[in-house]
C-alpha positions as CSV (number, residue, x, y, z in Angstrom):
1,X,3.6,6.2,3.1
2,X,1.1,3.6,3.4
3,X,-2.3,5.5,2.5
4,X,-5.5,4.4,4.4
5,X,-8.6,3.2,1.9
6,X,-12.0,3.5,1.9
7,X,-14.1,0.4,1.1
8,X,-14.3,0.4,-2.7
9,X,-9.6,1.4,-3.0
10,X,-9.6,-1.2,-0.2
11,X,-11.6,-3.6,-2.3
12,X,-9.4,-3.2,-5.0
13,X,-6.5,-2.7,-3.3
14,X,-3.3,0.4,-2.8
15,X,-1.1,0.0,-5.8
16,X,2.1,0.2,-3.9
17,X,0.9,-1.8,-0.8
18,X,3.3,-2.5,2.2
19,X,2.6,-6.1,1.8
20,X,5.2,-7.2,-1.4
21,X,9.2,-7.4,-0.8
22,X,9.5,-4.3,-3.5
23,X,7.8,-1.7,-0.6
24,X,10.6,-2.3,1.5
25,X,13.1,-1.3,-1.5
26,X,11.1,1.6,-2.1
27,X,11.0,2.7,1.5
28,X,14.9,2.8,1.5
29,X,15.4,4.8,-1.5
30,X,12.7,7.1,-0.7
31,X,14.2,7.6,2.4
32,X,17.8,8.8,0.2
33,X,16.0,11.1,-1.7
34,X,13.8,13.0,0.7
35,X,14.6,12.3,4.3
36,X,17.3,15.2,4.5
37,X,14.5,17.5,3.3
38,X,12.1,16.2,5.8
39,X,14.9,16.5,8.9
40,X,15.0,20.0,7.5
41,X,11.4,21.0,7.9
42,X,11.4,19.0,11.4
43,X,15.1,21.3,12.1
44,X,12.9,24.4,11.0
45,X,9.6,23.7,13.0
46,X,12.2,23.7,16.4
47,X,11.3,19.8,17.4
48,X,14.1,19.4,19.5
49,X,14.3,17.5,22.9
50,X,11.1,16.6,24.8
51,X,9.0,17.0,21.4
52,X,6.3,14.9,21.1
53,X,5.5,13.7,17.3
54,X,3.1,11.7,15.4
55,X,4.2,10.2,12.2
56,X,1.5,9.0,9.9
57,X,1.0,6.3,7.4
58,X,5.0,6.1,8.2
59,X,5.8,3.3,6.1
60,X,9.3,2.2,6.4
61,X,11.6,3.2,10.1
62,X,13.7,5.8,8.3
63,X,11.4,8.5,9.7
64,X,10.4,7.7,12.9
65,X,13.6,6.8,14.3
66,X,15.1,9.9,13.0
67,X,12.6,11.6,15.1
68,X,13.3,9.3,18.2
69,X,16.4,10.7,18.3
70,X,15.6,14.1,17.8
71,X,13.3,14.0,20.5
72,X,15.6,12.2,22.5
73,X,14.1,10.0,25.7
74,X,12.6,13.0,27.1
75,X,10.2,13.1,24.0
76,X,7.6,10.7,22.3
77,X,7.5,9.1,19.0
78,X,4.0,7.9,17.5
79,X,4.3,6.0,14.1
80,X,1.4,4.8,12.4
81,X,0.7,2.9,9.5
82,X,-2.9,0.5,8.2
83,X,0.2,-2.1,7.9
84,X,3.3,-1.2,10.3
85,X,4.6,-4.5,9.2
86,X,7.9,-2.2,7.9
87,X,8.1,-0.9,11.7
88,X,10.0,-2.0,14.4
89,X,9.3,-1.9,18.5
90,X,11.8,-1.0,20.5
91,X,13.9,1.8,18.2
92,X,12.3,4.4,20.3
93,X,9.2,5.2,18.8
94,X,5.7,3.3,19.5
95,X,4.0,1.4,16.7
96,X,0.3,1.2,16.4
97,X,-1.9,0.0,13.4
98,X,-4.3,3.0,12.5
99,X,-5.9,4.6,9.5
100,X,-6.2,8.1,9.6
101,X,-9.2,8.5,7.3
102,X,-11.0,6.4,9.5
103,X,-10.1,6.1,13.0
104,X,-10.4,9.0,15.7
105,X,-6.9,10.8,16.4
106,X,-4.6,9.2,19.1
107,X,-4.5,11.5,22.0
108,X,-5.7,14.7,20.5
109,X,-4.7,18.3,21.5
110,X,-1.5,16.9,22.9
111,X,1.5,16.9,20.2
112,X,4.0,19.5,18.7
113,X,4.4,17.8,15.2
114,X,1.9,15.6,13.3
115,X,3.5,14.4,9.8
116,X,2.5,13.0,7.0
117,X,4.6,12.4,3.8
118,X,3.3,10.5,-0.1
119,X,0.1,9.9,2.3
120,X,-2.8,12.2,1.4
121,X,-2.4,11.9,-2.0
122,X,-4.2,8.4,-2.4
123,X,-6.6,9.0,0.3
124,X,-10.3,9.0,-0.5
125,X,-11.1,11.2,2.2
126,X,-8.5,14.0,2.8
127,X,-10.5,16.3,4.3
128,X,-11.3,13.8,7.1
129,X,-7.6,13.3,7.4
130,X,-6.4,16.3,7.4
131,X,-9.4,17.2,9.9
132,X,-7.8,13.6,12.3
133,X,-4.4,15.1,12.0
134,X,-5.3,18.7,13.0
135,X,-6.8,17.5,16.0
136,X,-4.2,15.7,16.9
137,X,-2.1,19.0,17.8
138,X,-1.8,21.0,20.8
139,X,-2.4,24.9,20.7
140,X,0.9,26.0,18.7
141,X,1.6,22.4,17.2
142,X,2.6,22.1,13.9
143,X,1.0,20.2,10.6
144,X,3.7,19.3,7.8
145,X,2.1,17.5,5.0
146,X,3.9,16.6,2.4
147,X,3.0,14.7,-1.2
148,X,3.8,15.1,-4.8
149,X,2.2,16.8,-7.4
150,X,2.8,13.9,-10.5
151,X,0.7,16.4,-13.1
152,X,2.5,19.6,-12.3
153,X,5.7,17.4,-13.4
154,X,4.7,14.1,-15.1
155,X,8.0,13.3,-16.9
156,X,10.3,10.3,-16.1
157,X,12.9,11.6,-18.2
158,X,12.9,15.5,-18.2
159,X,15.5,15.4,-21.1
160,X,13.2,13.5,-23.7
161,X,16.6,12.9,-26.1
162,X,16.0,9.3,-27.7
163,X,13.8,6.0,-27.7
164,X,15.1,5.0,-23.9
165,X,14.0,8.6,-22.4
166,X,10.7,8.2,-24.5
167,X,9.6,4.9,-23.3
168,X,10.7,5.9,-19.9
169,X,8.2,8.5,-20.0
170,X,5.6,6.3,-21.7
171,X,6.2,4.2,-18.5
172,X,5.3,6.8,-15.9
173,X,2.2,7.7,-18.1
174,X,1.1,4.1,-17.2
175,X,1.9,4.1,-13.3
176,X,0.1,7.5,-13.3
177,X,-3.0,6.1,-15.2
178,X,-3.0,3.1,-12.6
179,X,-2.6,5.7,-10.0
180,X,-5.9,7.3,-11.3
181,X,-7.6,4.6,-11.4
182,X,-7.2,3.7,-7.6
183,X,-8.2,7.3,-6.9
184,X,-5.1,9.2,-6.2
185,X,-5.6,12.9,-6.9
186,X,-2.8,13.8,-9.4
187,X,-2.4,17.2,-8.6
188,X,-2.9,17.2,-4.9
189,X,0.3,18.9,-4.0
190,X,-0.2,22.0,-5.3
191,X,-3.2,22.6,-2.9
192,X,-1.9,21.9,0.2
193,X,-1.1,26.0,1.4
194,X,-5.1,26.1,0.5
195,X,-6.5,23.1,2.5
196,X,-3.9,23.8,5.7
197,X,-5.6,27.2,5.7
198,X,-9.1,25.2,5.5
199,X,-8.1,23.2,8.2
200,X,-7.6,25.7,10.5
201,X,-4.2,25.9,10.6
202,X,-2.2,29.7,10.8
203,X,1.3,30.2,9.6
204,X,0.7,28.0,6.7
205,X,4.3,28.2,3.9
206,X,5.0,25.7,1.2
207,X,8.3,24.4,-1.0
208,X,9.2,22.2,-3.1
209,X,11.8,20.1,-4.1
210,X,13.1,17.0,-6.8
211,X,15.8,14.9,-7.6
212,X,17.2,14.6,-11.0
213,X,19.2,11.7,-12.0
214,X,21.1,9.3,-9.6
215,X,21.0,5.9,-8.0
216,X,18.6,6.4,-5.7
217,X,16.1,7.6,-8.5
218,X,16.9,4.5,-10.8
219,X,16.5,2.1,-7.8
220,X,13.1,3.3,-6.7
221,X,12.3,3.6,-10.2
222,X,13.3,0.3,-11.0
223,X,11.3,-1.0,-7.5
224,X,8.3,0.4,-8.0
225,X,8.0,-1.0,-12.2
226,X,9.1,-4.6,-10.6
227,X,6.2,-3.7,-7.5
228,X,3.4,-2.9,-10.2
229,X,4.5,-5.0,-12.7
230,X,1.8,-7.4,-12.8
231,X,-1.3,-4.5,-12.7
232,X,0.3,-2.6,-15.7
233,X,0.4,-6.1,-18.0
234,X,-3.6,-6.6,-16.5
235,X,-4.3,-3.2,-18.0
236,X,-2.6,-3.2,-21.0
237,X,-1.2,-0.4,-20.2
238,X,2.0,-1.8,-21.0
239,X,3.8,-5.1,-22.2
240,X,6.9,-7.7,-20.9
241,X,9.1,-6.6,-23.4
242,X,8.5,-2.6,-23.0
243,X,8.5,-3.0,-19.4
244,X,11.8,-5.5,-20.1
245,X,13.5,-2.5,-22.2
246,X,13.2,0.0,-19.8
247,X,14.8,-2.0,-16.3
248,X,17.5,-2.6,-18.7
249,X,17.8,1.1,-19.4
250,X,17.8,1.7,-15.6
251,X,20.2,-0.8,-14.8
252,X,22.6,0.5,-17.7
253,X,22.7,4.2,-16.1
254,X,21.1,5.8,-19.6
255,X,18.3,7.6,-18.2
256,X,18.6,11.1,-16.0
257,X,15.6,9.6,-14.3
258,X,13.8,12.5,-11.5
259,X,10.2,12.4,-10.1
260,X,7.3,14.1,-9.4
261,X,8.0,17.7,-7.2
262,X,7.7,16.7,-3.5
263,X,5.1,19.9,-1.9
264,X,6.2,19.9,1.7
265,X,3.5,22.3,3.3
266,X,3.5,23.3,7.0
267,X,0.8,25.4,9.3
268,X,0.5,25.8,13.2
269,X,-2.9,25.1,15.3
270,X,-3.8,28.4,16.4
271,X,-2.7,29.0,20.3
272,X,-5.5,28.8,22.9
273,X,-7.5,32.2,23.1
C-alpha cells in the first residue's frame, strides 16, 4: 500500500506516507472493505498449504498474516514495504524493507503468488515494477495486481442530493488533484488486463468491485482528509472550514460515501517450455 518513489515523488514526498498515525487508520479500514475480495482472488488462484507468496508495498499486517495462515507453516510469507514500520516479525510472515521500482526481485523464479494492492498506481515506474514482480514468479505462478481507477469513478458521493454530497465530492476533487500532482496515474486500473499481457503473463482476467456507503467508508474517508489535511490547506485546494464541514458530515452519518472501483487483475508466468 506503501508505493516506492523515484527521486523527484521521493523529494516531495507520498501523500499518504506510512509515517503519520492516520496510515495506520487507513490500513484497518482498508483492510474491512477489500480484504474479503483479496482472500477471494488468493481462494481462486488455489494458494493453499505450502504456497509460497510475496506481498508487496503491504502496508499494514491485515494481508500478510491472512496469507501466513493460508499457507500454513509448510508455506512462506514475504511482505515488503519502502517503510514496514506497520509490519510485525514473528506473525508468520518475514518482513524486509524493499522498493519494488528499484530494487532487484527477492529470490526470483521461485513463488506461486506475487501481490500487489493500491501500489502501482503511484509508482513512477510501473513497468519496471511490474517487470521486478513478474520475475519474481516461478513457471505457472501467479501475478494479482490490484489498484483503483479514481477517473473511471471520481465521485465521493454517488447520490449528488444537497450541499453535504456536493462538497463531499468537491473534497475528493482536491485529494485527486494532490494525487496528480505526486504523479499517480488516475486511470491506471483500467489497463492492468493490457500491461499483465505486456508483461508476459498468460491467463490474464480482471474485476472490479466498490463499496457504497458504511462505516468503514466514512472512517477511511474521514482518515485520509485528517492524513492530507495540511497539503490540501498548502494548495489552496481547499480551506479549515470546508474541510471542518465535511468531517462533521462524516461523523453525522449524512453521506452514502463509496470510492474509487478497486481493478483486481490476475495473469500466470507462462510454464517452462
Amino acid at each position: 500500500m506503501t508505493p516506492p518513489m523515484d527521486e523527484t515523488a521521493a523529494a516531495r514526498g507520498y501523500l499518504l506516507d506510512n509515517a503519520r498515525a492516520e496510515a495506520g487508520e487507513r490500513f484497518a479500514w482498508l483492510a474491512e472493505l477489500f480484504d474479503g475480495v483479496t482472500r477471494g482472488h488468493f481462494d481462486r488462484l488455489g494458494i493453499g498449504a505450502g504456497s509460497r507468496c510475496w506481498e508487496v508495498g503491504a502496508g499494514g499486517p491485515g494481508i500478510p498474516e491472512a496469507l501466513a495462515a493460508a499457507v500454513g507453516p509448510s508455506g512462506y510469507v514475504l511482505a515488503t514495504d519502502i517503510d514496514p514500520s506497520w509490519l510485525t516479525e514473528g506473525r508468520g510472515y518475514e518482513v524486509r524493507r524493499h522498493d519494488v521500482a528499484a530494487d532487484p526481485a527477492p529470490e526470483p523464479g521461485t513463488f506461486d503468488l506475487v501481490h500487489a494492492r493500491l501500489v502501482l498506481v503511484h509508482v513512477p515506474d510501473r513497468a519496471r515494477a511490474l517487470a521486478t514482480m513478474a520475475a519474481a514468479l516461478r513457471p505457472g505462478g501467479w501475478l494479482l495486481v490490484e489498484d483503483a481507477d479514481t477517473a473511471l469513478q471520481p465521485l465521493a458521493c454517488l447520490d449528488d442530493s444537497g450541499p453535504a454530497q456536493r462538497r463531499a465530492n468537491r473534497m475528493r476533487d482536491a485529494v485527486r488533484e494532490l494525487l496528480r500532482r505526486r504523479g499517480a496515474d488516475l486511470r491506471f486500473g483500467r489497463t492492468l488486463p493490457r500491461v499483465l499481457r505486456a508483461a508476459g503473463l498468460v491467463d490474464v482476467a480482471a474485476v472490479g468491485s466498490f463499496p457504497v456507503g458504511g462505516l468503514a467508508c466514512d472512517r477511511l474517508e474521514a482518515a485520509t482528509m485528517r492524513h492530507v489535511r495540511g497539503e490540501l490547506l498548502a494548495a489552496g485546494l481547499a480551506d479549515d472550514a470546508e474541510i471542518d464541514a465535511h468531517l462533521a458530515a462524516i461523523d453525522a452519518g449524512e453521506l452514502d460515501l463509496t470510492l474509487a472501483p478497486l481493478i483486481s487483475a490476475w495473469g500466470r508466468r507462462p510454464a517452462a517450455g
